[in-house]
C-alpha positions as CSV (number, residue, x, y, z in Angstrom):
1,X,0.0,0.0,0.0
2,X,1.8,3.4,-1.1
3,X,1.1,3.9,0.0
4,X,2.6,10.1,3.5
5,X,-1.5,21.6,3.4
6,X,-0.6,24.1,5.2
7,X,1.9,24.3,8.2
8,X,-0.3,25.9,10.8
9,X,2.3,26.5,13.2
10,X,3.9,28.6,10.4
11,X,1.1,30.9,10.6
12,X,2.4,33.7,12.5
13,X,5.8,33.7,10.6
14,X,6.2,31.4,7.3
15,X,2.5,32.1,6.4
16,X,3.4,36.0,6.4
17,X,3.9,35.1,2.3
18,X,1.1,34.3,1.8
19,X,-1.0,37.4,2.8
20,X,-2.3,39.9,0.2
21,X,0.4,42.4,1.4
22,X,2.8,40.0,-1.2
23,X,1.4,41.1,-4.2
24,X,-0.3,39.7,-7.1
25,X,3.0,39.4,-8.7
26,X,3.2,40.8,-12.5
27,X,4.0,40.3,-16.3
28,X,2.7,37.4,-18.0
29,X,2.7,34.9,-15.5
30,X,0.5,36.9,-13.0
31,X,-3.3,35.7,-12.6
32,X,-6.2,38.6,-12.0
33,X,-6.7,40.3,-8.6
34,X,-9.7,38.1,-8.6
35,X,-8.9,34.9,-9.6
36,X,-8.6,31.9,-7.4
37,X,-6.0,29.8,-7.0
38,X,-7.6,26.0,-8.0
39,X,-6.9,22.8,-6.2
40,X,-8.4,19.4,-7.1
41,X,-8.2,17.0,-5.1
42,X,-9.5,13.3,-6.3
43,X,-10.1,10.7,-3.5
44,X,-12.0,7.4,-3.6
45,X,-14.8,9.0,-1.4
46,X,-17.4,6.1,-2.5
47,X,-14.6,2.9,-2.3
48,X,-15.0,0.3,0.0
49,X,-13.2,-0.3,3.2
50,X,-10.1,1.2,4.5
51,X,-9.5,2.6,0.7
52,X,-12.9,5.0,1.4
53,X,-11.5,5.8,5.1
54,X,-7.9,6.5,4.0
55,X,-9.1,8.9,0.8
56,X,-11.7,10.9,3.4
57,X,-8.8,11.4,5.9
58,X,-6.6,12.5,2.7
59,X,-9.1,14.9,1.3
60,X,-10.2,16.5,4.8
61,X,-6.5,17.3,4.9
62,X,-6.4,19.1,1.8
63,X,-9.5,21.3,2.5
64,X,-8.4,21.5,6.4
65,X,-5.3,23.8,4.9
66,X,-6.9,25.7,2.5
67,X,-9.3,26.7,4.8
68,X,-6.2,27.8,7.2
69,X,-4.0,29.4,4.1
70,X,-7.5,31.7,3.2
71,X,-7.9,33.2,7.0
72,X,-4.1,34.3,6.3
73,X,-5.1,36.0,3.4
74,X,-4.6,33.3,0.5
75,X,-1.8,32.9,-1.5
76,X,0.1,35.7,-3.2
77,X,-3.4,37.6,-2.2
78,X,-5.4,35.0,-4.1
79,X,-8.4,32.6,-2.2
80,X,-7.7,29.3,-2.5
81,X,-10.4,27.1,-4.3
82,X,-10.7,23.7,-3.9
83,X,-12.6,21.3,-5.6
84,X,-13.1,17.4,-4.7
85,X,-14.0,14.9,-6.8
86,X,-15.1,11.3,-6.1
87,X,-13.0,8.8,-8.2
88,X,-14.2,6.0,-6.3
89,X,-9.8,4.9,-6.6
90,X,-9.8,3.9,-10.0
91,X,-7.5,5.0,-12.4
92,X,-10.4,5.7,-15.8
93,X,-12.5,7.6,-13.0
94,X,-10.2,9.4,-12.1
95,X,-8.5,10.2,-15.6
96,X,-12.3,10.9,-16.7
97,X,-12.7,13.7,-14.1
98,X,-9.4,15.2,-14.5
99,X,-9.6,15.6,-18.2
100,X,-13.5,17.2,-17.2
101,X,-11.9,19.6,-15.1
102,X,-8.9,20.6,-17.6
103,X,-11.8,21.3,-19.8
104,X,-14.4,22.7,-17.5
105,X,-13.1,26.8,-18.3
106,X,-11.5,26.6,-14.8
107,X,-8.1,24.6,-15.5
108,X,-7.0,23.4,-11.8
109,X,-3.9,25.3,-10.8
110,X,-2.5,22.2,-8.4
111,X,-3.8,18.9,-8.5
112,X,-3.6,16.4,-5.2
113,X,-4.4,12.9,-5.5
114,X,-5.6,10.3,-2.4
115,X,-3.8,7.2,-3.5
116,X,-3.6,4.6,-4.5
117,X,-0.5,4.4,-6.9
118,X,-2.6,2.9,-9.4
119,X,-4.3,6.4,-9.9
120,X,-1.0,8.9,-9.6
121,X,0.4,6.4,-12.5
122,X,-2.8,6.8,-14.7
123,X,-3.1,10.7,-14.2
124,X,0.4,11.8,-14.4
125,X,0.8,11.9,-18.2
126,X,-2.1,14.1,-18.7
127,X,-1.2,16.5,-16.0
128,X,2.1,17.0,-17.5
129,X,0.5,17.5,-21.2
130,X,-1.8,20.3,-19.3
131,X,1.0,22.0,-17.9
132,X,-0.6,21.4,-14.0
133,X,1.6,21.1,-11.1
134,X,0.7,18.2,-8.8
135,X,1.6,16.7,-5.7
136,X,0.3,13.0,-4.7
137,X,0.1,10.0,-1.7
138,X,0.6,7.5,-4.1
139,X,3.9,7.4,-5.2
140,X,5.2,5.7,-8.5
141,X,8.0,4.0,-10.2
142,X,8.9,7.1,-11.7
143,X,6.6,9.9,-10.0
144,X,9.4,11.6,-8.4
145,X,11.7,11.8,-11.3
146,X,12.0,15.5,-12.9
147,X,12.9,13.9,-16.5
148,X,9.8,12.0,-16.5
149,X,7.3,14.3,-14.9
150,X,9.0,17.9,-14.0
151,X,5.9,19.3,-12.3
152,X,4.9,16.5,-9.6
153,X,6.2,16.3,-6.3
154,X,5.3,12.9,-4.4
155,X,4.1,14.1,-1.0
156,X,4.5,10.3,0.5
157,X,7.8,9.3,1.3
158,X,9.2,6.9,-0.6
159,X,10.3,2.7,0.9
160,X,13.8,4.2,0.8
161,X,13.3,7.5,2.8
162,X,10.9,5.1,5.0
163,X,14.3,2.3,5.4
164,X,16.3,5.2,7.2
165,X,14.2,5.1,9.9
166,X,15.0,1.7,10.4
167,X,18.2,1.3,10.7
168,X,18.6,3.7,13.9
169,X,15.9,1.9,15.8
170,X,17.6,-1.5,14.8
171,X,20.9,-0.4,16.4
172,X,19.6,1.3,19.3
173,X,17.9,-2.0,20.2
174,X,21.4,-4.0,19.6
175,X,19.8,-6.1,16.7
176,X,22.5,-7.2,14.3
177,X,20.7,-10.4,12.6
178,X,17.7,-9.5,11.2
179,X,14.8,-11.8,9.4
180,X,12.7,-10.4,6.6
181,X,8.7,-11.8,6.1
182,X,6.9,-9.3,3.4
183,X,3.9,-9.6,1.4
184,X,4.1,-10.7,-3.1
185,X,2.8,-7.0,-3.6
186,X,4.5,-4.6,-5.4
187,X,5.1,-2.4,-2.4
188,X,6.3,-5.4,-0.4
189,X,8.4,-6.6,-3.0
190,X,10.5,-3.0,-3.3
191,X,10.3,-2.9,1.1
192,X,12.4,-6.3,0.8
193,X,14.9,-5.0,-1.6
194,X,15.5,-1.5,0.0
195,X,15.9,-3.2,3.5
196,X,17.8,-5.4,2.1
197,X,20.3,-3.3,0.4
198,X,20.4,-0.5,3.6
199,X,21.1,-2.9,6.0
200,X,23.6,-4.4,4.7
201,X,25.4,-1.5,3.9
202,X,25.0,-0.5,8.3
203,X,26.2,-3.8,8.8
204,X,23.1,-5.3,9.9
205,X,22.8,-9.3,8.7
206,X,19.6,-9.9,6.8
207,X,20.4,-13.8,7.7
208,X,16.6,-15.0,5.8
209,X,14.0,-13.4,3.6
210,X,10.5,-15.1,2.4
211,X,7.9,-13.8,0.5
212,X,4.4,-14.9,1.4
213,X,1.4,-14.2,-0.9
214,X,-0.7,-11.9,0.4
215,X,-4.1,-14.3,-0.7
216,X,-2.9,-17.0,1.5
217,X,-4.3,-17.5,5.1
218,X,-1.5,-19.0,6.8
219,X,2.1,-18.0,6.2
220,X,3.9,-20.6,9.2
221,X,5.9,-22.2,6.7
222,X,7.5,-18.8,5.4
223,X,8.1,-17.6,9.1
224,X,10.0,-21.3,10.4
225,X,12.5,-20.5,7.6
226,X,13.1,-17.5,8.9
227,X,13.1,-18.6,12.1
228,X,15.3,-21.5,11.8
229,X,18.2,-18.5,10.1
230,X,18.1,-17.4,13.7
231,X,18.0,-13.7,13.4
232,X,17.5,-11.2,16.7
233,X,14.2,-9.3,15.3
234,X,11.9,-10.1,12.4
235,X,11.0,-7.5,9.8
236,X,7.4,-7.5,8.8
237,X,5.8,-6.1,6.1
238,X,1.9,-6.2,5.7
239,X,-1.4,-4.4,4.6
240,X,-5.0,-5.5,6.1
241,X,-6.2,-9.1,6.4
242,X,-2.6,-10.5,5.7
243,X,-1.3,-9.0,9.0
244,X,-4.1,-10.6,11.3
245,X,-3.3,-14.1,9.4
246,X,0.9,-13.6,10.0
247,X,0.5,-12.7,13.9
248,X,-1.7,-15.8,13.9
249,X,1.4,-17.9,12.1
250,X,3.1,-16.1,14.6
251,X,1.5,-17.3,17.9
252,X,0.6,-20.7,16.3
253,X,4.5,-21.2,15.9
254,X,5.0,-19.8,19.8
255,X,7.2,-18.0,18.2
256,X,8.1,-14.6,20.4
257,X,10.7,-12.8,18.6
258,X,10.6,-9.1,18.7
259,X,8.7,-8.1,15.7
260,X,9.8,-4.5,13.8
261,X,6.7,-3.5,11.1
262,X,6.2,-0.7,8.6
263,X,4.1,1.9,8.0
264,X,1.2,-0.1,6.2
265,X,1.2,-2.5,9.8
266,X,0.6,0.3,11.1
267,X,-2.2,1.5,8.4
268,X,-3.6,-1.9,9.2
269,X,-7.1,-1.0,11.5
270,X,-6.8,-4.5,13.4
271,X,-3.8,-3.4,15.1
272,X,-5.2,-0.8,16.8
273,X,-8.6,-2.3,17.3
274,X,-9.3,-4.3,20.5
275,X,-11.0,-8.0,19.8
276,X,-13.4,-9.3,18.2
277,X,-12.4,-7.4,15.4
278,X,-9.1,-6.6,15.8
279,X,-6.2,-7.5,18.1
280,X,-4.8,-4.3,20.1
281,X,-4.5,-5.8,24.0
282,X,-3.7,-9.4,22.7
283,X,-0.8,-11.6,23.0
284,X,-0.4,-11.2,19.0
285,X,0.9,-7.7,19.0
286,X,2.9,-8.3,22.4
287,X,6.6,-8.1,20.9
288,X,5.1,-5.5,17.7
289,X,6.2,-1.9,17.0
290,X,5.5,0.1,14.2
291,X,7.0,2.9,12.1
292,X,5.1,5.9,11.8
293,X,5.4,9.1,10.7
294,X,6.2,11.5,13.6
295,X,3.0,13.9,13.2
296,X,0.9,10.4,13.4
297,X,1.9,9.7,17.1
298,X,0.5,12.1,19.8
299,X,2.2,14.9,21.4
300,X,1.2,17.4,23.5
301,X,3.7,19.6,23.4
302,X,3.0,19.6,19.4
303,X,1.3,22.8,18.7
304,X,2.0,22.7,15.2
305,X,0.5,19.1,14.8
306,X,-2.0,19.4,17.5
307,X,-3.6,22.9,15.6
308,X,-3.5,20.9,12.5
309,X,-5.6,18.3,14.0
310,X,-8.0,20.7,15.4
311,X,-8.0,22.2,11.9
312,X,-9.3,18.7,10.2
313,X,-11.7,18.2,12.8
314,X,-13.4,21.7,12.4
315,X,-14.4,20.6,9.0
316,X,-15.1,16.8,9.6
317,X,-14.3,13.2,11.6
318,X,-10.5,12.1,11.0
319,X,-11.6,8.3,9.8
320,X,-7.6,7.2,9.2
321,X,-4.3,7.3,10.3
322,X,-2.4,11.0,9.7
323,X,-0.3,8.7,7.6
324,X,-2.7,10.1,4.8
325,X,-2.7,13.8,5.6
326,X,0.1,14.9,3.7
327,X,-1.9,17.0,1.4
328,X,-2.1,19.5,4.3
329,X,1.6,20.4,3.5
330,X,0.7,21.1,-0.2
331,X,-0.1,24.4,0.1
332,X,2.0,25.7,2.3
333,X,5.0,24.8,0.0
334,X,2.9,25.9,-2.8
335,X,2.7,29.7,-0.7
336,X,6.7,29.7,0.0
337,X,7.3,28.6,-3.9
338,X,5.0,31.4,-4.8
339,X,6.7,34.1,-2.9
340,X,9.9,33.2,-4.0
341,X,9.1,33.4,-7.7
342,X,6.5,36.8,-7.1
343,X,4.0,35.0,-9.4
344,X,1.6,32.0,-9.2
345,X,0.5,31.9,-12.9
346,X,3.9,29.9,-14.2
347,X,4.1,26.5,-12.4
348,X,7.3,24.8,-14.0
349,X,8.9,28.4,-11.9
350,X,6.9,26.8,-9.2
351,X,8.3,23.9,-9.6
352,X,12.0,24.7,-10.0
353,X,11.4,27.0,-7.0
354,X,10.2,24.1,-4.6
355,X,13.4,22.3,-5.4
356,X,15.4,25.7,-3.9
357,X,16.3,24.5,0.0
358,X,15.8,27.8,1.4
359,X,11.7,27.9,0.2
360,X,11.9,24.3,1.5
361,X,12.7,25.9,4.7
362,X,10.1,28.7,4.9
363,X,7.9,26.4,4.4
364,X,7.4,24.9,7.6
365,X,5.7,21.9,6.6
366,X,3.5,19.9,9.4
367,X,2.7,16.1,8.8
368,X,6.2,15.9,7.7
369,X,9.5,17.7,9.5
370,X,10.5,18.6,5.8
371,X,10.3,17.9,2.2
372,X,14.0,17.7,0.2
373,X,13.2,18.0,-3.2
374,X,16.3,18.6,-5.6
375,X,16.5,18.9,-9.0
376,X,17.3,15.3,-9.8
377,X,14.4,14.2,-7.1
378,X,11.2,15.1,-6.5
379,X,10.9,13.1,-3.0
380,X,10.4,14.0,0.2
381,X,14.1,12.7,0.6
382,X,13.3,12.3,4.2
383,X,15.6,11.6,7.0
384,X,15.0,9.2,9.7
385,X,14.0,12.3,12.5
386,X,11.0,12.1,10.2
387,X,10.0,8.6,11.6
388,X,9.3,6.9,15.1
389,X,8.7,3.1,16.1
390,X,5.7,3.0,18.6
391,X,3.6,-0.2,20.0
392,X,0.3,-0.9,19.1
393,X,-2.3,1.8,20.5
394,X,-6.1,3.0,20.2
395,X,-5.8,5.7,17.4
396,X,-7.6,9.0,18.1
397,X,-8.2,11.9,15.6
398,X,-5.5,10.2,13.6
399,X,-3.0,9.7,16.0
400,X,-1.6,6.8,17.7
401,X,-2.2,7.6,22.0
């Protein structure tokens, strides 16, 4: 699962540029006094399951901000607009209504996706033909490569910038022999390799990996191979129904090794549900910690994340993990890309000024301590500060307790 607008904590200081006191900008880039600046924001409002949860969360992120960046004046002077549109995750939906708005009279400015991958892949190619800037949850093969698409920026980190976070936690813990168990997606195909290859380059042993597929209902022959390479801590990657049917391997095997997951364990609802539907208080998720993003974990002494939350929950009930809010950064690196370029009406300036550290820094994104976009990357690029490990919890407004 690829599986994480404005920085509200900014607001007294980094959200300065966006009051009407910047300016309009001018010349032929410039847009009317008047005229909005347009968002569209696609989610799969009407999907079923966790993919209708995670797109709601996504989408009341991306309104939560713009509703922040207009009481601070807009952008560069100009209201924000946005537009949602149901495309129920799939990719000719969605293509279908993008190519409707492009063609509506009011071309979208900045288009945000909800995931999944499926749909940044299918809508990336017309986006760049249009000339739109984007930013999306769902990142690609190729989503966050300038040659390929110059104007996108992938919002979600990527399995590499999600490994870094890893390997501290690993050695803090003294694990050196490592076991990996990770599902025949795509997602958890790429998880293997990149933990794979970072480990071994911090000297950590990856002694046995298996790949179970994620349609089977027991995975106990996959885990006693790993087990029987005897490594310290097992590696575990996962997405819905798959992780409730591994911890059950897990406990059928007696086997209590301490178990390290990612970030779609932790997307998994079971784990922080208590039984009969889920299995937060059992046995199962006794030895299990998770990586999540640091904004997804609550603090109290986190204004900036705590105001954000407050900001989504003025407009509507957080229904997922803040794993999926990302969007609320959008703007607010849209607002410190304006200022530095005086103009909103150009976005490949836009874009060449996001990938300029020092708007990266005025910024002062929220769900993310960050995004380090270069010229040769569009990814977040995110270090491992960006990440924490935590044990299974109740999740409130988005946020693991």
């Amino acid at each position: 699962m690829n599986r994480r607008i404005v920085a509200v904590a900014a607001s007294a200081t980094g959200l300065a540029l966006t009051l009407a006191g910047c300016g309009s900008g001018s010349g032929k880039d410039a847009k009317s006094a008047d005229e909005p600046y347009r968002v569209l924001v696609t989610g799969g409002l009407s999907a079923q399951g966790a993919l209708a949860d995670n797109s709601a969360t996504s989408v009341l992120s991306a309104k939560a901000g713009a509703k922040v960046v207009n009481a601070s004046g807009g952008i560069l002077g100009h209201k924000v607009e946005v537009t949602v549109v149901d495309d129920a995750s799939d990719p000719t939906t969605a293509v279908t209504k993008l190519r409707e708005a492009i063609n509506s009279g009011k071309k979208p400015d900045l288009f945000l996706d909800s995931g999944p991958s499926t749909v940044t892949a299918a809508v990336l190619p017309i986006l760049k033909q249009s000339n739109i800037l984007s930013m999306n949850i769902g990142p690609t093969a190729d989503s966050s490569n300038p040659s390929a698409f110059p104007l996108n920026f992938d919002l979600a980190p990527s399995p590499t910038d999600y490994v870094k976070g890893f390997i501290p936690h690993l050695k803090e813990k003294g694990y050196k022999k490592v076991g990996i168990i990770h599902g025949s997606s795509s997602y958890g195909e790429t998880f293997n390799t990149e933990v794979t290859k970072a480990f071994t380059g911090a000297g950590i042993k990856v002694v046995k990996s298996e790949e179970y597929d994620v349609a089977a209902l027991d995975m106990t022959p996959q885990l006693q191979s790993v087990r029987a390479a005897g490594p310290d801590a097992l590696i575990m990657d996962g997405y819905g129904a798959p992780v409730g049917y591994l911890l059950k391997s897990m406990k059928k095997l007696g086997w209590k090794i301490p178990i390290v997951a990612n970030t779609s364990v932790s997307a998994t609802g079971l784990i922080s549900t208590p039984p009969p539907t889920g299995v937060l208080g059992t046995d199962q998720v006794k030895n299990l910690v998770m990586q999540v993003h640091k904004s997804t974990k609550h603090d109290s002494g986190d204004a900036a994340v705590n105001k954000a939350v407050a900001a989504m929950k003025s407009l509507g009930r957080i229904r997922s993990t803040l794993i999926l809010a990302n969007n609320y950064d959008a703007l607010t690196l849209v607002a410190a890309a304006a200022e530095k370029t005086g103009s909103l009406g150009d976005p490949k300036a836009l874009a060449k000024a996001l990938e300029d550290k020092s708007v990266q820094a005025k910024a002062k994104t929220t769900m993310m301590n960050g995004y380090h976009f270069t010229a040769t990357s569009h990814s977040p690029n995110s270090d491992a500060g960006a990440f924490l490990f935590v044990e299974p919890s109740e999740i409130k407004d988005g946020q693991f307790q």
